[in-house]
N, C-alpha and C positions, 0 to 999 in steps of 0.2 A: 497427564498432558494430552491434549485433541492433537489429532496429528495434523498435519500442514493441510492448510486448506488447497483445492480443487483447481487440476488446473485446466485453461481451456484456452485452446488453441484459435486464435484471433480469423484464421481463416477456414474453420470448422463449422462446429456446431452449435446450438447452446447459447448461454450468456456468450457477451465480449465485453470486453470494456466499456465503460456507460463513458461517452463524450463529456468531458470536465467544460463546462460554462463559465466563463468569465463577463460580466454583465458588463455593457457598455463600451467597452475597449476592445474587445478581440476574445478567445479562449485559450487555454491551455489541451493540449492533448496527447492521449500515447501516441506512442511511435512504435512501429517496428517489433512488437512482442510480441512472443509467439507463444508462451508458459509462460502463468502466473501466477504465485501462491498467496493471492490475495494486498500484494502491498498497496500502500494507496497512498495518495495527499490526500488529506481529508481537511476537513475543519473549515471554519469560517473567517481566514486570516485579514489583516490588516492591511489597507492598501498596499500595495506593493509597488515599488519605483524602478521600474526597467528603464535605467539609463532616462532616456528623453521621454517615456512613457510612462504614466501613473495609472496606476489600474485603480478606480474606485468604483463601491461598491462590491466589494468583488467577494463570487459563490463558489468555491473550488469544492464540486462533489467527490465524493469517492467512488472511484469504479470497484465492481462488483462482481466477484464469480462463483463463490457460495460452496455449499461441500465439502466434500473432505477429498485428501490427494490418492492421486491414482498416477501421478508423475512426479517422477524424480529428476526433470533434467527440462533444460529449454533452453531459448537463445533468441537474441532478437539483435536491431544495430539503428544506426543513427540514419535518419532521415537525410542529414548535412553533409556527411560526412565517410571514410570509408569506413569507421568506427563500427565494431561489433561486438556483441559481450556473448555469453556463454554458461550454464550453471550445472551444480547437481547437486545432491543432497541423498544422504546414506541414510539408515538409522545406525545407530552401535549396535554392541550384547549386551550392551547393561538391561536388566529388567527392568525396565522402564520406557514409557514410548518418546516419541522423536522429540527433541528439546532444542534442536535447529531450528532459526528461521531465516529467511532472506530477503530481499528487494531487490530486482536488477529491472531498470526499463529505461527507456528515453521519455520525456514529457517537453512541453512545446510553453512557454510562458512567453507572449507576446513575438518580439523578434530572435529573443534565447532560445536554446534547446539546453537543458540540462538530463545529465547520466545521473542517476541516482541507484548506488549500488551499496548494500549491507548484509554483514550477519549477524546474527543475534542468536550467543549459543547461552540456551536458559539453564538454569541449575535448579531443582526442586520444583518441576512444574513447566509448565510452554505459557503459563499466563503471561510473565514479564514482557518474554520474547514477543509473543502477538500482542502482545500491547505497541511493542516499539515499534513491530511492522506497519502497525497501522498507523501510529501518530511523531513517528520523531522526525521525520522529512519532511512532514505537516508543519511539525513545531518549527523545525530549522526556518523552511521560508516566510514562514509569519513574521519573522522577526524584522522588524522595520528599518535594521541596516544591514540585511542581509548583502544587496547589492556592493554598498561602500567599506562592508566590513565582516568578508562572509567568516573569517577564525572567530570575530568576540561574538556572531551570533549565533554558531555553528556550540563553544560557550557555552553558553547564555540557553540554548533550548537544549543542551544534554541535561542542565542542573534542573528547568523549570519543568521537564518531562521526569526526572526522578522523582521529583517533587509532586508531582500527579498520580506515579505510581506508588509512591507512600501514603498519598490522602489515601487512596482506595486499593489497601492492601487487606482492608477488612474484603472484596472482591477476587483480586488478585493475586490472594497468597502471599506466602514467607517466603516465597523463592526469590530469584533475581535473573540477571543476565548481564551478558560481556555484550561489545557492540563495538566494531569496525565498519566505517563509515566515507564512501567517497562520492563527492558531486565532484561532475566533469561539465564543466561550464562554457560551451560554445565550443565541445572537443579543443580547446588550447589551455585551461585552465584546471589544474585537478585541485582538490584539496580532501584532503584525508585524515578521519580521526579516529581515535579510539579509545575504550576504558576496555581493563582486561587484558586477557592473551589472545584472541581471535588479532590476526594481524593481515597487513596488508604488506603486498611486494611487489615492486615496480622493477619491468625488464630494460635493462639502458644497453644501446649497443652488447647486449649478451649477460651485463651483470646484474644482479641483482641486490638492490635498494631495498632494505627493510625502512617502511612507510613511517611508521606503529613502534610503539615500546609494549615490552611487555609487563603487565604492573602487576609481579608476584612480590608474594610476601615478604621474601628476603629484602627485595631490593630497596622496600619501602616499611620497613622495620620500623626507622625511627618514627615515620608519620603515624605506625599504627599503633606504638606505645604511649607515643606524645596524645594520643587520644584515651590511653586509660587499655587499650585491648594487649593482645600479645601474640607470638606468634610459633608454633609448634614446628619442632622438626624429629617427629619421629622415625623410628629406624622402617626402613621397607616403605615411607610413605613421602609425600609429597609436600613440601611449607603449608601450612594454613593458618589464618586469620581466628585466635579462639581455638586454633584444633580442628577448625569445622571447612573455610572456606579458602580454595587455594588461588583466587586472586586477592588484587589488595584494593580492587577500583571495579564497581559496577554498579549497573542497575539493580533497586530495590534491597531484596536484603534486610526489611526492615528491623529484623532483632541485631545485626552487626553493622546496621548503620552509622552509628557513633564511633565505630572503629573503623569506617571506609572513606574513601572519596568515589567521586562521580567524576569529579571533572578529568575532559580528554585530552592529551595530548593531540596537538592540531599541526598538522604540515603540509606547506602549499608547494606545487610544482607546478613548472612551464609543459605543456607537450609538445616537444618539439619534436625533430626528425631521428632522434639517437631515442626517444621512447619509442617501447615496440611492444608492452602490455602490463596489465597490473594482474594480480593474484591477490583476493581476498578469500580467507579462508578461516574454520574455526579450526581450533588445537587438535579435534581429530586428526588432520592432516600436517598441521606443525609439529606434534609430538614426535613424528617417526619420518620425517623428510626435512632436511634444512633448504634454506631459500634458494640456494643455487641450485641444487635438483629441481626442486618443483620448478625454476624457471627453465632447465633445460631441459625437462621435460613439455611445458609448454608451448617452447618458441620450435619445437620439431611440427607440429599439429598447427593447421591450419586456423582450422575450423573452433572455435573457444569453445563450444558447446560441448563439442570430442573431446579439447583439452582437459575440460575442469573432471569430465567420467573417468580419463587417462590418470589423472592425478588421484583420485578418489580412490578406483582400482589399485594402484603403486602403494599406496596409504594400508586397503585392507591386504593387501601381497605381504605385507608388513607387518600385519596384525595389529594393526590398529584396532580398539575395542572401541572407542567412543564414539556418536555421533560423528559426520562428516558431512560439511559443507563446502562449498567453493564454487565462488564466481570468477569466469575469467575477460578481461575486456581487453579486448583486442585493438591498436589503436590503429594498426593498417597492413594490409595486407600480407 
């Protein structure tokens, strides 16, 4: 697996973000990023209907910053809003290189601002995961009823981006990935998905909200027999799918695909004034902290960017072995 691409600081040096062109109506553009390990909208979507406005024709480039990482942490915030988000990213001990990925930025579609923030923890490879960096927040707003019905097409592009990464798995490899997933639509509007154990946690007046289910073997037994597969529980080790794989829902996978699902769990929230920040995270960091720690660990620190290293740190204090990621988005001061 390539390790995280390169990141480069928007008010530095170097590449920055290439201006995303939207033809005829307006653009779309970053915001507020300071680190970026390459995520992007890319692709050439379908008009899209903001409310009173249709955008047709329309070119959404991908921005670009190329290389390989030399940062592990960054932070950026909302243009609109007091809204600030925050990252960081470990590697494990496993012998093997970094199999995290992420997305965290603001982008600007007409009179929207949407937060668009992910992890993507890969297994057997970083192909999957840079796959989904690049194109599943592509795929999600392509979908033509994204605006009137962003759960069935938030749906609707987890299955058709699997499905992409299974055509070109002869590319891509036999690995796969997990994927937590949240757009923050006008800072009042969150919606959160996921396939896997990388989960999301929302801070509410002090408590913590688990987003996300987590889709282990046990829990999804019957679905994965009803397919023909089975599910191990040997001593000293952890459920697996076939003995091999210990979630029961992910990206790729193409040899235990017939014993998996893709499809995510989706749940929408108000942000109102009792939200006070979300925590998304891979298992690194869920393994060896339960949600209430890591939220009150969070809501002491300011600054998200501090928080999500604070949390990272506690994680390997812990002896955490695996990869470690986490974004933290702060919804006001």
């Amino acid at each position: 697996m390539k390790p995280q691409n390169s990141c480069i600081r928007s008010h530095g040096h170097g590449l920055s973000a290439i201006l995303v062109i939207v033809e005829n109506c307006g653009q779309m553009r970053l915001m507020g990023h300071n680190c970026s390990h390459g995520a992007a909208v890319v692709g050439s979507p379908k008009a899209l209907t903001l409310q009173s406005q249709t955008f047709s024709k329309t070119l959404l480039m991908s921005y670009v910053v190329g290389g390989r990482s030399s940062c592990s942490s960054g932070k950026g915030k909302s243009h609109q809003s007091a809204v600030k988000y925050g990252f960081g990213l470990v590697k494990g001990k496993a012998n093997h290189p970094m199999e995290d990925y992420h997305v965290a930025k603001f982008v600007k579609l007409g009179e929207q601002e949407l937060g668009l923030f992910a992890i993507y923890d890969g297994h057997l490879g970083d192909s999957v995961p840079a796959y989904l960096q690049k194109h599943l927040f592509s795929n999600i707003l392509k979908e033509e009823d994204f605006w009137s019905d962003p759960a069935g097409s938030i749906i609707k592009a987890y299955e058709t981006t699997d499905q992409a990464i299974l055509s070109h798995s002869s590319d891509l490899g036999r690995g796969g990935s997990t994927a937590v997933t949240a757009i923050l639509i006008d800072n009042q509007k969150l919606w959160v998905a996921n396939v896997g154990d990388s989960r999301a946690v929302l801070s509410r007046r002090g408590g913590a909200i688990q987003m996300t289910i987590d889709h282990e073997p046990n829990t999804e037994r019957g679905m994965i027999e009803n397919k023909g597969g089975f599910v191990s529980n040997m001593p000293g080790d952890v459920a697996r799918v076939n003995g091999q794989l210990a979630v029961s829902r992910a990206f790729g996978d193409k040899n235990l695909k017939s014993h998996l699902r893709c499809d995510p769990d989706v749940r929408h929230v108000d942000i109102d004034p009792d939200a006070e920040l979300l925590i998304l995270a891979s298992d690194g960091l869920w393994k060896v902290m339960a949600n209430q720690e890591a939220v009150d660990i969070a809501r002491r620190i300011k600054d998200p960017q501090k928080a999500a290293k604070q949390l990272i740190a506690e994680a390997l204090n812990r002896e955490s072995k695996d990869d470690i990621s986490c974004v933290v988005v702060r919804f006001k001061g």
